[in-house]
ZAZA-669919 format. One record per residue: x, y, z of N, C-alpha, C in turn. Coordinates in steps of 0.2 Angstrom, whole numbers, always signed. Example, Ala and Ser with C-alpha at 12.3 -4.5 7.8 and 13.67 -1.06 7.14 Angstrom:
REM ZAZA-669919
<atom><n_xx>+66</n_xx><n_yy>-28</n_yy><n_zz>+39</n_zz><ca_xx>+62</ca_xx><ca_yy>-22</ca_yy><ca_zz>+39</ca_zz><c_xx>+66</c_xx><c_yy>-16</c_yy><c_zz>+39</c_zz></atom>
<atom><n_xx>+64</n_xx><n_yy>-11</n_yy><n_zz>+35</n_zz><ca_xx>+68</ca_xx><ca_yy>-5</ca_yy><ca_zz>+36</ca_zz><c_xx>+64</c_xx><c_yy>+0</c_yy><c_zz>+39</c_zz></atom>
This chain:
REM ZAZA-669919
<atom><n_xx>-111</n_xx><n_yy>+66</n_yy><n_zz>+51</n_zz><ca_xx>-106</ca_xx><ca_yy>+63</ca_yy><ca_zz>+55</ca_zz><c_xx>-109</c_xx><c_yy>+60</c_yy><c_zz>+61</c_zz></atom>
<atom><n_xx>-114</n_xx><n_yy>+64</n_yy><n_zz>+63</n_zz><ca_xx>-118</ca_xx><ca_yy>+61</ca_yy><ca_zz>+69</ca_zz><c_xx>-116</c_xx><c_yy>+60</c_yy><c_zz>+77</c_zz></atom>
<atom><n_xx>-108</n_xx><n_yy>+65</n_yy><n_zz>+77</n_zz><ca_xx>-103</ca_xx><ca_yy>+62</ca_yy><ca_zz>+81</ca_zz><c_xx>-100</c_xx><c_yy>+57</c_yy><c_zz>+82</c_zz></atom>
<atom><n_xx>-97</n_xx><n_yy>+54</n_yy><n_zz>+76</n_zz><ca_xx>-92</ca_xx><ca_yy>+49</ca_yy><ca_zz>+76</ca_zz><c_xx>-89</c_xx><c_yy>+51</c_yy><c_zz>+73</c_zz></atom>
<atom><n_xx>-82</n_xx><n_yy>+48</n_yy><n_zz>+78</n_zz><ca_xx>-76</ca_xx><ca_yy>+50</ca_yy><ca_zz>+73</ca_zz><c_xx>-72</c_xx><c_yy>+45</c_yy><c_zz>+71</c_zz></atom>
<atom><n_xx>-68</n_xx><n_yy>+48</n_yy><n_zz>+65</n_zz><ca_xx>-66</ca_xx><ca_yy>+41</ca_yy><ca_zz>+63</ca_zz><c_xx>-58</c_xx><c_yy>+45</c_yy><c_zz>+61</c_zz></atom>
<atom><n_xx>-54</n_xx><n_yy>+43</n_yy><n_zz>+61</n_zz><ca_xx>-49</ca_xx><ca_yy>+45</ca_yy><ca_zz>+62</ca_zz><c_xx>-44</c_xx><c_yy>+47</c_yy><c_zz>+54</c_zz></atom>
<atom><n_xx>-40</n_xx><n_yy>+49</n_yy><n_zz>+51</n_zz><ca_xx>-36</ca_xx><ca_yy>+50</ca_yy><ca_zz>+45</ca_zz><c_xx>-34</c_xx><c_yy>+43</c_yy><c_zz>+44</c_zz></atom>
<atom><n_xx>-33</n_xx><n_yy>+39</n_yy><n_zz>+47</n_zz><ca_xx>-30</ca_xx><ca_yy>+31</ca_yy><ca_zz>+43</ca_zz><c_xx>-37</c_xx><c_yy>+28</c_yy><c_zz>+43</c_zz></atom>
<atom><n_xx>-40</n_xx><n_yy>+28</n_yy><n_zz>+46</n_zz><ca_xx>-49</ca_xx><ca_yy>+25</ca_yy><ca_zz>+48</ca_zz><c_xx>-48</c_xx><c_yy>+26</c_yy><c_zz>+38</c_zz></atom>
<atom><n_xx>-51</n_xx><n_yy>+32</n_yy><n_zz>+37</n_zz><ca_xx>-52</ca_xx><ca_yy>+35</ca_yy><ca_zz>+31</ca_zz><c_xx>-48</c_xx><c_yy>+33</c_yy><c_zz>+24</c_zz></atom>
<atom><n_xx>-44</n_xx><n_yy>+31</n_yy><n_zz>+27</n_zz><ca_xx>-38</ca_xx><ca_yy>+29</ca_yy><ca_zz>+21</ca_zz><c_xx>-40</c_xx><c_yy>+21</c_yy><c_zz>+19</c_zz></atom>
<atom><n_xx>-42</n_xx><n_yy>+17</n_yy><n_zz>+24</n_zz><ca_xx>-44</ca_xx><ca_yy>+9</ca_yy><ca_zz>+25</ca_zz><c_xx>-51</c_xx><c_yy>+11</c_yy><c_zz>+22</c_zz></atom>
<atom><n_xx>-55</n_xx><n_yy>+16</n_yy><n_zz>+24</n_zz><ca_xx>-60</ca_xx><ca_yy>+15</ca_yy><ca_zz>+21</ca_zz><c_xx>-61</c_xx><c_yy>+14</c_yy><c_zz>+15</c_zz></atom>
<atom><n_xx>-57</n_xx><n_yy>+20</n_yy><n_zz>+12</n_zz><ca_xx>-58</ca_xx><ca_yy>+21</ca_yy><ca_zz>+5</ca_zz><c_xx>-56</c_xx><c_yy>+13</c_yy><c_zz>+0</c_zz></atom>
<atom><n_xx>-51</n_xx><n_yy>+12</n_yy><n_zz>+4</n_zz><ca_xx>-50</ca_xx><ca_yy>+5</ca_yy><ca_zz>+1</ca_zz><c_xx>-58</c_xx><c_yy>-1</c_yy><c_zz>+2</c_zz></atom>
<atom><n_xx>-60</n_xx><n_yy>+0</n_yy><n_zz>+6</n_zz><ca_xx>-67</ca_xx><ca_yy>-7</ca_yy><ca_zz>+9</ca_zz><c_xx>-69</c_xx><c_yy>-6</c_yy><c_zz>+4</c_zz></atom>
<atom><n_xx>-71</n_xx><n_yy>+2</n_yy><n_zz>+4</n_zz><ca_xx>-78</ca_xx><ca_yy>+4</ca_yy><ca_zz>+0</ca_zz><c_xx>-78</c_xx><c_yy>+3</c_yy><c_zz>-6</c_zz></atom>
<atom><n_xx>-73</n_xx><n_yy>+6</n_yy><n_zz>-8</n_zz><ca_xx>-71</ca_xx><ca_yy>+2</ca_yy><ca_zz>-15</ca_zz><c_xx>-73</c_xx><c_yy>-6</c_yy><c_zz>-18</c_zz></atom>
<atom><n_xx>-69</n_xx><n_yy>-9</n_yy><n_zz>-14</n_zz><ca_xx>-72</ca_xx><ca_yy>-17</ca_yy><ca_zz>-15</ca_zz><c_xx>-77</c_xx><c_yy>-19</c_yy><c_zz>-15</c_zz></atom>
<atom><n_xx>-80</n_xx><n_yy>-16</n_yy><n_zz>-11</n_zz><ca_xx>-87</ca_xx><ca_yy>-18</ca_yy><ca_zz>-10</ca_zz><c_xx>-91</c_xx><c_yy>-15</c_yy><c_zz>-15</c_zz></atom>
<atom><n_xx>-90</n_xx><n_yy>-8</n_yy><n_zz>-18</n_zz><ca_xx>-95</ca_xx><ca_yy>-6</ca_yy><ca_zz>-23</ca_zz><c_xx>-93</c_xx><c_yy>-11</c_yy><c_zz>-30</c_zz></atom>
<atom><n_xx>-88</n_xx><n_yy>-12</n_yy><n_zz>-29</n_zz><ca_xx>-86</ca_xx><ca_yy>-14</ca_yy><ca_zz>-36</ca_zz><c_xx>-90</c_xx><c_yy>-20</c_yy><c_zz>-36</c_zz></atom>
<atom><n_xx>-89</n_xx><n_yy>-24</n_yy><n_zz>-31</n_zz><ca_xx>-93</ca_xx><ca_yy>-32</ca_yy><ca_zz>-29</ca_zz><c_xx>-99</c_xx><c_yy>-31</c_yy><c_zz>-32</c_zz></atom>
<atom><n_xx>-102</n_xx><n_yy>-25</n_yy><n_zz>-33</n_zz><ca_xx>-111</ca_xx><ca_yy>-23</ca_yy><ca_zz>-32</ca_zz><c_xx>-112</c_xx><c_yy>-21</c_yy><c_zz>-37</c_zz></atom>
<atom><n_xx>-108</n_xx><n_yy>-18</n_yy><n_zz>-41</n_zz><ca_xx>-110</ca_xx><ca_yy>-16</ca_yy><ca_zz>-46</ca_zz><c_xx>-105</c_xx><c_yy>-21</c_yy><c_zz>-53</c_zz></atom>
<atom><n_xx>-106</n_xx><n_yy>-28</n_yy><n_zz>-49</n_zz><ca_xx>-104</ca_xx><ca_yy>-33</ca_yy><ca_zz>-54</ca_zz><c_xx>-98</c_xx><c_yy>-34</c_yy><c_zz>-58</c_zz></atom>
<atom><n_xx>-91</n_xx><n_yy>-30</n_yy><n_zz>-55</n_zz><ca_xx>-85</ca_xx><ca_yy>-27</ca_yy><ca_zz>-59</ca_zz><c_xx>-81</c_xx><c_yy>-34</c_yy><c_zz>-58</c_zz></atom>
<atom><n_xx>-82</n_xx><n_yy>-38</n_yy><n_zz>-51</n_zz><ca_xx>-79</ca_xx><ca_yy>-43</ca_yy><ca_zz>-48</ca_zz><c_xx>-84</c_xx><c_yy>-48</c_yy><c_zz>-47</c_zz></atom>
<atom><n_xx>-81</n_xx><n_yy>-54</n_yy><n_zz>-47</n_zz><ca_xx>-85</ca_xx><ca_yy>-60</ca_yy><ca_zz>-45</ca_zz><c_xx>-87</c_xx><c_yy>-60</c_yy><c_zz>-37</c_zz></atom>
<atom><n_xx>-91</n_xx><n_yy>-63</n_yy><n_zz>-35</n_zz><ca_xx>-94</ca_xx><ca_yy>-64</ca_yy><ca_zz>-28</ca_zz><c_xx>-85</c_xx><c_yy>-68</c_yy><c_zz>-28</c_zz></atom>
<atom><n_xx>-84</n_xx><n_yy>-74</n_yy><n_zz>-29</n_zz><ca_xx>-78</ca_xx><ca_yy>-77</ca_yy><ca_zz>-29</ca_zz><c_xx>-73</c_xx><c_yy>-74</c_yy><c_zz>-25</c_zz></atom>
<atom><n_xx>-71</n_xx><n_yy>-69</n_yy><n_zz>-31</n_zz><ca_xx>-66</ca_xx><ca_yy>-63</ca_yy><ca_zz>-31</ca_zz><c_xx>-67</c_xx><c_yy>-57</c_yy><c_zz>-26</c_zz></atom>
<atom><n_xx>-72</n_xx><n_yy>-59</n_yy><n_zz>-25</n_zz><ca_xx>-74</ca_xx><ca_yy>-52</ca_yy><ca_zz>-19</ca_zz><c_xx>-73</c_xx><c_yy>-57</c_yy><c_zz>-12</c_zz></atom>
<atom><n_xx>-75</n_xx><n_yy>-61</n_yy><n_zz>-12</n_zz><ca_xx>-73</ca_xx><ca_yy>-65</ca_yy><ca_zz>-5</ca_zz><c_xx>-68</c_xx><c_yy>-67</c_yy><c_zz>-4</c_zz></atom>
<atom><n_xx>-63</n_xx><n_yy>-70</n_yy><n_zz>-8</n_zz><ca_xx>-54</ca_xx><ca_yy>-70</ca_yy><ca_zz>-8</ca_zz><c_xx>-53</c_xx><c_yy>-64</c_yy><c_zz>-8</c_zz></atom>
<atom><n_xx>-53</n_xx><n_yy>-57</n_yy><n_zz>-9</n_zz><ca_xx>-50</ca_xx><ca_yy>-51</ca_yy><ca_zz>-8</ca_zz><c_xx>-54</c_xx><c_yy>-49</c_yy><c_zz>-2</c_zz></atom>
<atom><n_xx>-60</n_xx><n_yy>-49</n_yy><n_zz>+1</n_zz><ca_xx>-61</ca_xx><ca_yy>-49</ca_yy><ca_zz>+6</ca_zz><c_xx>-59</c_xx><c_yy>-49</c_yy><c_zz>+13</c_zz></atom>
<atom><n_xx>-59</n_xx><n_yy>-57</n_yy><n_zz>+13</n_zz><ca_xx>-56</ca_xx><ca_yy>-61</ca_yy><ca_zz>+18</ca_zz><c_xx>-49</c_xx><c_yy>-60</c_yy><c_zz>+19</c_zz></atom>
<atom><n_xx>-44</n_xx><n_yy>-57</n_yy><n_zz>+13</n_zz><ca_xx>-37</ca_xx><ca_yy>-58</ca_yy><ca_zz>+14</ca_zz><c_xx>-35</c_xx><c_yy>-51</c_yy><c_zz>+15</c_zz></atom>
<atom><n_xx>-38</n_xx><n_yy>-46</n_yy><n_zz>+12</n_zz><ca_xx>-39</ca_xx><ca_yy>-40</ca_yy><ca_zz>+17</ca_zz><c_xx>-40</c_xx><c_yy>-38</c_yy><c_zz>+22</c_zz></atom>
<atom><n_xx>-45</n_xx><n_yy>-42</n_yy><n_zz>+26</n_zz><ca_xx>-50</ca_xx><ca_yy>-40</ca_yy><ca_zz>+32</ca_zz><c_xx>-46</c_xx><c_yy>-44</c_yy><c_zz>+38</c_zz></atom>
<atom><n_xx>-42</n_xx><n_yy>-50</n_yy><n_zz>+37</n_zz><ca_xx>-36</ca_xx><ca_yy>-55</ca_yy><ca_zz>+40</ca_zz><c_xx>-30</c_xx><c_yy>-52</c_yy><c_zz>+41</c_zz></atom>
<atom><n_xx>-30</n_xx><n_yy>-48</n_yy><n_zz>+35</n_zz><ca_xx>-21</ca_xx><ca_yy>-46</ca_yy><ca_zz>+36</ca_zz><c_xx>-22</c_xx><c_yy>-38</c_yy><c_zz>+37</c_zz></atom>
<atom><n_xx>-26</n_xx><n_yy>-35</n_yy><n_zz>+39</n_zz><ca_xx>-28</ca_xx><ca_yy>-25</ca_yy><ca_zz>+41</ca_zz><c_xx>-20</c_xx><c_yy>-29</c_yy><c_zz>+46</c_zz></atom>
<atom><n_xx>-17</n_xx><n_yy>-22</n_yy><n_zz>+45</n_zz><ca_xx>-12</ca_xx><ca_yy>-22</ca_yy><ca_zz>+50</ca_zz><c_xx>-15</c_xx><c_yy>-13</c_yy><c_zz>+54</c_zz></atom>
<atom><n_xx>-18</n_xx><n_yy>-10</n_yy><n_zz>+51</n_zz><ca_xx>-19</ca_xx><ca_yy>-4</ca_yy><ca_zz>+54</ca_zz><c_xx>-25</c_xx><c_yy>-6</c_yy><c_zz>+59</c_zz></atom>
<atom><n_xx>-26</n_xx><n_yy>-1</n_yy><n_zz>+62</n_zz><ca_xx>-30</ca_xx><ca_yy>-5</ca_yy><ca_zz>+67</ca_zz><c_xx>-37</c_xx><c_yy>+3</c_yy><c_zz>+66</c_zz></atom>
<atom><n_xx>-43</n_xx><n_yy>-2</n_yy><n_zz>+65</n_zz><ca_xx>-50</ca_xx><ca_yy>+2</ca_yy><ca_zz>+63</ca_zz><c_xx>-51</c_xx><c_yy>+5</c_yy><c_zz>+68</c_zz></atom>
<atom><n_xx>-56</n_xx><n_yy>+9</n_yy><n_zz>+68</n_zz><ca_xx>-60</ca_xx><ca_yy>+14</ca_yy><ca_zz>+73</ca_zz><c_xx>-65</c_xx><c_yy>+9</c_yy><c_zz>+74</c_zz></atom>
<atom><n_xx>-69</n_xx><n_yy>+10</n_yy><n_zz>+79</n_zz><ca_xx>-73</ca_xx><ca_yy>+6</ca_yy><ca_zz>+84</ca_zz><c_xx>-79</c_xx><c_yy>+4</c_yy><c_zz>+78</c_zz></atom>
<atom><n_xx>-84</n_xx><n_yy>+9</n_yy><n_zz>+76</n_zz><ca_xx>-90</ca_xx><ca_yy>+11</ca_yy><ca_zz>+73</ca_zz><c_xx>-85</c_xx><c_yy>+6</c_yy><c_zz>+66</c_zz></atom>
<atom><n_xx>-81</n_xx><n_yy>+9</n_yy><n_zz>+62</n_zz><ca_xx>-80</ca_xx><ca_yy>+5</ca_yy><ca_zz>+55</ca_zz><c_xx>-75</c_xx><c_yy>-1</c_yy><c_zz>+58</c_zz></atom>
<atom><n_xx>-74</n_xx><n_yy>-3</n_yy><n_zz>+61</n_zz><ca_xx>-73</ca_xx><ca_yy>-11</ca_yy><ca_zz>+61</ca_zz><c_xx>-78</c_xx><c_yy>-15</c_yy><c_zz>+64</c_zz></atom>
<atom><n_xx>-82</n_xx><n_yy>-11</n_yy><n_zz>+69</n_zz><ca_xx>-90</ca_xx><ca_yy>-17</ca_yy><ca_zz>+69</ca_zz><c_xx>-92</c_xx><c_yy>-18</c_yy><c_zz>+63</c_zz></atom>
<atom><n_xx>-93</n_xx><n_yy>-13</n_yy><n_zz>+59</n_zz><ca_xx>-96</ca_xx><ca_yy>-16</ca_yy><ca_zz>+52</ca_zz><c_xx>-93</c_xx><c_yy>-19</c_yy><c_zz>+47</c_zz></atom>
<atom><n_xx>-86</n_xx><n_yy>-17</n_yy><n_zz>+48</n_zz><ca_xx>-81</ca_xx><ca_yy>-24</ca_yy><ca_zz>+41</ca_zz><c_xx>-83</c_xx><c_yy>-31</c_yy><c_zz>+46</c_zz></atom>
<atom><n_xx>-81</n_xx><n_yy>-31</n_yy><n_zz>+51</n_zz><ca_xx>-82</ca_xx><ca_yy>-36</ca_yy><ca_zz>+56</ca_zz><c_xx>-86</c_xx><c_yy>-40</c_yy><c_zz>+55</c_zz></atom>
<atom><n_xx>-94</n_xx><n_yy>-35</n_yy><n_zz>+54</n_zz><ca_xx>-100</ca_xx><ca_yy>-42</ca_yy><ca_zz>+52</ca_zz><c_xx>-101</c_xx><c_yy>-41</c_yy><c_zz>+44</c_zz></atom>
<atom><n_xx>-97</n_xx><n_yy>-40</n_yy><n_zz>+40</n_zz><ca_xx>-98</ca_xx><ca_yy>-41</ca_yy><ca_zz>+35</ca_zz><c_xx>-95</c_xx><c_yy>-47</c_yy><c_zz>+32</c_zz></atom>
<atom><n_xx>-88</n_xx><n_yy>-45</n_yy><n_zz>+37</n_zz><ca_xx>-82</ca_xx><ca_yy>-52</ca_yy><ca_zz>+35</ca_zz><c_xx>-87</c_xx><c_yy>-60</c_yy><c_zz>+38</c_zz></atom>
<atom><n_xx>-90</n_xx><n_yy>-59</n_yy><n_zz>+44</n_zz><ca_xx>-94</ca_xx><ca_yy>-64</ca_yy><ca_zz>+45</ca_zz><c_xx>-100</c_xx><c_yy>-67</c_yy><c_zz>+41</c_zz></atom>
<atom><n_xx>-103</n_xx><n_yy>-63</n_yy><n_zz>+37</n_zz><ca_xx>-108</ca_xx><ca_yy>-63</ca_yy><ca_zz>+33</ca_zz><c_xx>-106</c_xx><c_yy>-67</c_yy><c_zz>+25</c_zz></atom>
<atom><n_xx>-98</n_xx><n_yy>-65</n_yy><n_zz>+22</n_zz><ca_xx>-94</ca_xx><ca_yy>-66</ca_yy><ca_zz>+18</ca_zz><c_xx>-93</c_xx><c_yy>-75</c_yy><c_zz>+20</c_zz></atom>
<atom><n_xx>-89</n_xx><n_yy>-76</n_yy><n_zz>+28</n_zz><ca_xx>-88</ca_xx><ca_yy>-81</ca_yy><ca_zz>+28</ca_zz><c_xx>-97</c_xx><c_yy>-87</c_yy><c_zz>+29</c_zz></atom>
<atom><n_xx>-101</n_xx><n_yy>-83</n_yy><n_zz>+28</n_zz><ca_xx>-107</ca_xx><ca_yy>-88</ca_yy><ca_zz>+29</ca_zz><c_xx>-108</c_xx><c_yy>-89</c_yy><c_zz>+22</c_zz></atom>
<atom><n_xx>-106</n_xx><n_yy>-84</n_yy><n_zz>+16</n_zz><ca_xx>-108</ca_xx><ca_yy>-85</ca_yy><ca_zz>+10</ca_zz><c_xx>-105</c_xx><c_yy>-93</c_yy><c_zz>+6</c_zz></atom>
<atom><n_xx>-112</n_xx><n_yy>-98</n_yy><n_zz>+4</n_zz><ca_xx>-109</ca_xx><ca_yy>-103</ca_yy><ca_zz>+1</ca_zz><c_xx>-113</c_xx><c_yy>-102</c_yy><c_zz>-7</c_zz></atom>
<atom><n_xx>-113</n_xx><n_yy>-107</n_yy><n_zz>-10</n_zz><ca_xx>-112</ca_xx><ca_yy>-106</ca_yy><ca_zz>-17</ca_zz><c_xx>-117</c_xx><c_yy>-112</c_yy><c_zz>-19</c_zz></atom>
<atom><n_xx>-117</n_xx><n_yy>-116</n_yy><n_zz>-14</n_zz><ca_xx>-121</ca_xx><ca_yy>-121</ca_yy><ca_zz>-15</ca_zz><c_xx>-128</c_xx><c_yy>-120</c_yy><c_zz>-12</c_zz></atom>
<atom><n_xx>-133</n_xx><n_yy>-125</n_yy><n_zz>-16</n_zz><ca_xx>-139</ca_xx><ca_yy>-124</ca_yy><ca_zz>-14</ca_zz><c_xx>-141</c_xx><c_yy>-123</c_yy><c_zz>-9</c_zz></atom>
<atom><n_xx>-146</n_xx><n_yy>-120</n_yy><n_zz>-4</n_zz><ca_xx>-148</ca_xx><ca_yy>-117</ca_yy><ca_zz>+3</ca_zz><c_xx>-155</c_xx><c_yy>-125</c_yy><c_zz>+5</c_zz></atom>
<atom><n_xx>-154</n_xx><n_yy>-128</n_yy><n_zz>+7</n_zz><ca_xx>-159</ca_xx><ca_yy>-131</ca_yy><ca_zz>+6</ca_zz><c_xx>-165</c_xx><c_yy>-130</c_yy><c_zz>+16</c_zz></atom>
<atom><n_xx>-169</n_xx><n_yy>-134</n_yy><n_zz>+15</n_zz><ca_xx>-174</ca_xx><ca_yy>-131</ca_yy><ca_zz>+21</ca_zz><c_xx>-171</c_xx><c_yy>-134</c_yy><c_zz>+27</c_zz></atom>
<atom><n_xx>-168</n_xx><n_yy>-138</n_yy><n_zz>+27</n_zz><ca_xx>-161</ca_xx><ca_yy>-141</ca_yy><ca_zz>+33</ca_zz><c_xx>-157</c_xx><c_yy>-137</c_yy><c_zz>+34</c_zz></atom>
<atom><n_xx>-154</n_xx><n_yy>-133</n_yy><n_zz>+31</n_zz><ca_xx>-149</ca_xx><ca_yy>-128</ca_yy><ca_zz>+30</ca_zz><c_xx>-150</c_xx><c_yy>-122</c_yy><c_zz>+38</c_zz></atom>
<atom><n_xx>-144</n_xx><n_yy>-121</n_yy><n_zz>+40</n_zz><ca_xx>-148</ca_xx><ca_yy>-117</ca_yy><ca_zz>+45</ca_zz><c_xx>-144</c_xx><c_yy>-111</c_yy><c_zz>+42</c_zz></atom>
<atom><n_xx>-150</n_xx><n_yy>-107</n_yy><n_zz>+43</n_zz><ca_xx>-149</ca_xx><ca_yy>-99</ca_yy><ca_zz>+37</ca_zz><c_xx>-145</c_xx><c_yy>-95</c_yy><c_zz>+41</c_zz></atom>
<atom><n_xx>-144</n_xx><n_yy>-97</n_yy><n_zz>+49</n_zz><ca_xx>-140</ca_xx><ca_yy>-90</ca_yy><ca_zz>+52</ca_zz><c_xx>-132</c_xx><c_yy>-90</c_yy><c_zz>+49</c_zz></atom>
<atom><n_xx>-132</n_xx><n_yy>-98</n_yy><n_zz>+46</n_zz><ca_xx>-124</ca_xx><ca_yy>-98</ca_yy><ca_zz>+45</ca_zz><c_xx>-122</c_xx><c_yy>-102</c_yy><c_zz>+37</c_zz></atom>
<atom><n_xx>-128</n_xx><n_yy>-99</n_yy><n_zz>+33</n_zz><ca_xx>-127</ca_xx><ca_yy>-100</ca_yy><ca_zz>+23</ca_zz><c_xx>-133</c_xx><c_yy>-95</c_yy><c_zz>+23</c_zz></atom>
<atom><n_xx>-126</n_xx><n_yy>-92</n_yy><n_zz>+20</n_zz><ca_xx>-132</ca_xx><ca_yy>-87</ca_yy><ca_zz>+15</ca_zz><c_xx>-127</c_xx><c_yy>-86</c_yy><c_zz>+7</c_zz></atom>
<atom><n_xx>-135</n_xx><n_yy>-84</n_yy><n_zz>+2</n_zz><ca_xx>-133</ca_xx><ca_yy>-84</ca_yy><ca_zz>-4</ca_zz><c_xx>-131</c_xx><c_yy>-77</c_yy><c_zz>-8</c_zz></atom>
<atom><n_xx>-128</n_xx><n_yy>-80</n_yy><n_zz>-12</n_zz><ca_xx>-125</ca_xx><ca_yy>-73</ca_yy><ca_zz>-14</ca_zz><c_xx>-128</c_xx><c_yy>-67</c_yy><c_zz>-15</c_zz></atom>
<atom><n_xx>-137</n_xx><n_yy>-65</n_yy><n_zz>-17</n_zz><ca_xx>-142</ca_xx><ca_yy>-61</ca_yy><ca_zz>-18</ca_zz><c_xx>-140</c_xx><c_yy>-58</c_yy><c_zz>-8</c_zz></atom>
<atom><n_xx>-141</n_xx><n_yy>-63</n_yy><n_zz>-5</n_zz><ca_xx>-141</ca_xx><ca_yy>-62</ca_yy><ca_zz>+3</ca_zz><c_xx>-134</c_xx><c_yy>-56</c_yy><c_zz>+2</c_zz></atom>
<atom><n_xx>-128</n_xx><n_yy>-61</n_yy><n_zz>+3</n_zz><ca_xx>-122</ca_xx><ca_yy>-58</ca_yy><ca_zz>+4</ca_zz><c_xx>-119</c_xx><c_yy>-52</c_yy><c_zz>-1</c_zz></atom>
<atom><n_xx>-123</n_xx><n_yy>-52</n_yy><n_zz>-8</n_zz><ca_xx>-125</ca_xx><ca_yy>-43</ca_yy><ca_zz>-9</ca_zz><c_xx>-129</c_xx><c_yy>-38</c_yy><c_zz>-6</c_zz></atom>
<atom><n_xx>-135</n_xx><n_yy>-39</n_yy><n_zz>-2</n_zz><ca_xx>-138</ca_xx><ca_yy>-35</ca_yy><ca_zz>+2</ca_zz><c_xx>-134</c_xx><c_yy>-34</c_yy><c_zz>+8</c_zz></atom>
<atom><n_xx>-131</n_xx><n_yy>-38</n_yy><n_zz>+12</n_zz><ca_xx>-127</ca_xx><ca_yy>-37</ca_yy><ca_zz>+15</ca_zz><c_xx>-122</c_xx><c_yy>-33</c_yy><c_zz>+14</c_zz></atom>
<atom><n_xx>-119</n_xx><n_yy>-31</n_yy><n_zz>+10</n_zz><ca_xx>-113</ca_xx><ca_yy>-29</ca_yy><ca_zz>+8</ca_zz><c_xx>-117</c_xx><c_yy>-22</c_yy><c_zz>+5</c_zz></atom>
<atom><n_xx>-121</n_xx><n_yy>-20</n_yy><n_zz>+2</n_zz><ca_xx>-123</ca_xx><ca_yy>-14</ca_yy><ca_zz>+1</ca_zz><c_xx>-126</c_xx><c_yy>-10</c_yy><c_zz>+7</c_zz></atom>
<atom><n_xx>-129</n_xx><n_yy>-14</n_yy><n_zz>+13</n_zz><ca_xx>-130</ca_xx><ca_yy>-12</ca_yy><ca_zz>+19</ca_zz><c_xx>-122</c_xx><c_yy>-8</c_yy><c_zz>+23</c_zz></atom>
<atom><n_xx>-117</n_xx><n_yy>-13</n_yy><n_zz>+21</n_zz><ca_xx>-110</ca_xx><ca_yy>-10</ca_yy><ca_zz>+25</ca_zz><c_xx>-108</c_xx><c_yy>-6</c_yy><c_zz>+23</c_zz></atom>
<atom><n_xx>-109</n_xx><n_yy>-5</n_yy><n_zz>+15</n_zz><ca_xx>-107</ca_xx><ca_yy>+1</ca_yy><ca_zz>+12</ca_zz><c_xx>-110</c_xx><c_yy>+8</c_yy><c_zz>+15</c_zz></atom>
<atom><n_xx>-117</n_xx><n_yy>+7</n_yy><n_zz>+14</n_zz><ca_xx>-121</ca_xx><ca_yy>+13</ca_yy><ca_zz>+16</ca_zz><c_xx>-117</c_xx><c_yy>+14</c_yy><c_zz>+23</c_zz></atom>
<atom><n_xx>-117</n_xx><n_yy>+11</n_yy><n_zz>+28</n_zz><ca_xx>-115</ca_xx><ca_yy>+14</ca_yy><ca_zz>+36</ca_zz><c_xx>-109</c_xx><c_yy>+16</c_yy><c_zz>+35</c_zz></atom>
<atom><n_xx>-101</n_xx><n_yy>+13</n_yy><n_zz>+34</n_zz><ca_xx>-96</ca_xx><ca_yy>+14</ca_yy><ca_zz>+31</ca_zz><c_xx>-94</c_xx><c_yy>+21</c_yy><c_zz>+29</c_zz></atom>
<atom><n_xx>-101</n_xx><n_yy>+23</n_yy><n_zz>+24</n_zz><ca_xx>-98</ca_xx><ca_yy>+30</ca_yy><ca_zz>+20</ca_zz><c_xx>-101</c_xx><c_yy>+35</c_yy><c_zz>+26</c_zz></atom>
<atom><n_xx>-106</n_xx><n_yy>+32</n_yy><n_zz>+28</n_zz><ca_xx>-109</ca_xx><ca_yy>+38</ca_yy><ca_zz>+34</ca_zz><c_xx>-104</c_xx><c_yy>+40</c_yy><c_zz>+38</c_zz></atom>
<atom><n_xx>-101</n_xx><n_yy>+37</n_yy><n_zz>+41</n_zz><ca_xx>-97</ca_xx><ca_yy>+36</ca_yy><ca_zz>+45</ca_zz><c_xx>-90</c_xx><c_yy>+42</c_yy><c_zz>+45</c_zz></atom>
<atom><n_xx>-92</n_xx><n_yy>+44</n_yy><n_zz>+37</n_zz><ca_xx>-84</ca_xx><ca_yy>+50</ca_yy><ca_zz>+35</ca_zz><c_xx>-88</c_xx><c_yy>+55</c_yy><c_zz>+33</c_zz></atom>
């Protein structure tokens, strides 16, 4: 736990993130499907996150909205399209802190 706390609702939101996200990763969902359920979960939390797990849904939801579908070309500025191999590692990265976190 590394002293962070994360509170009994923290943990109830969590269990839902993590969820999606592994599902995302271990290919149960489409990249699509994970983005629309993403995005409309992460837009409409009404519960409000603990500090440490909303930095990281935070920058993942921003990672989600960089994620395009079309090709990355050498013009393409990479801080703001990334591809779906990309926006899996990312989403494996926020899982691993996420669960640290409980």
């Amino acid at each position: 736990n590394q002293g962070l706390e994360v509170e009994e609702e923290d943990m109830l939101e969590l269990r839902g993130y993590d969820v999606l996200i592994e599902d995302f990763l271990k290919h149960k969902i489409t990249v699509k499907e994970f983005e629309k359920t993403y995005i409309e979960a992460f837009t409409n939390e009404k519960t409000p996150l603990g500090g440490d797990l909303f930095t990281w849904l935070d920058w993942l939801f921003a990672e989600v909205d960089c994620y395009t579908d079309m090709p990355i070309g050498p013009d393409d500025d990479r801080a703001f399209n990334i591809d779906e191999a990309q926006l899996r590692e990312s989403a494996a990265e926020v899982l691993q802190k996420i669960r640290a976190l409980t």
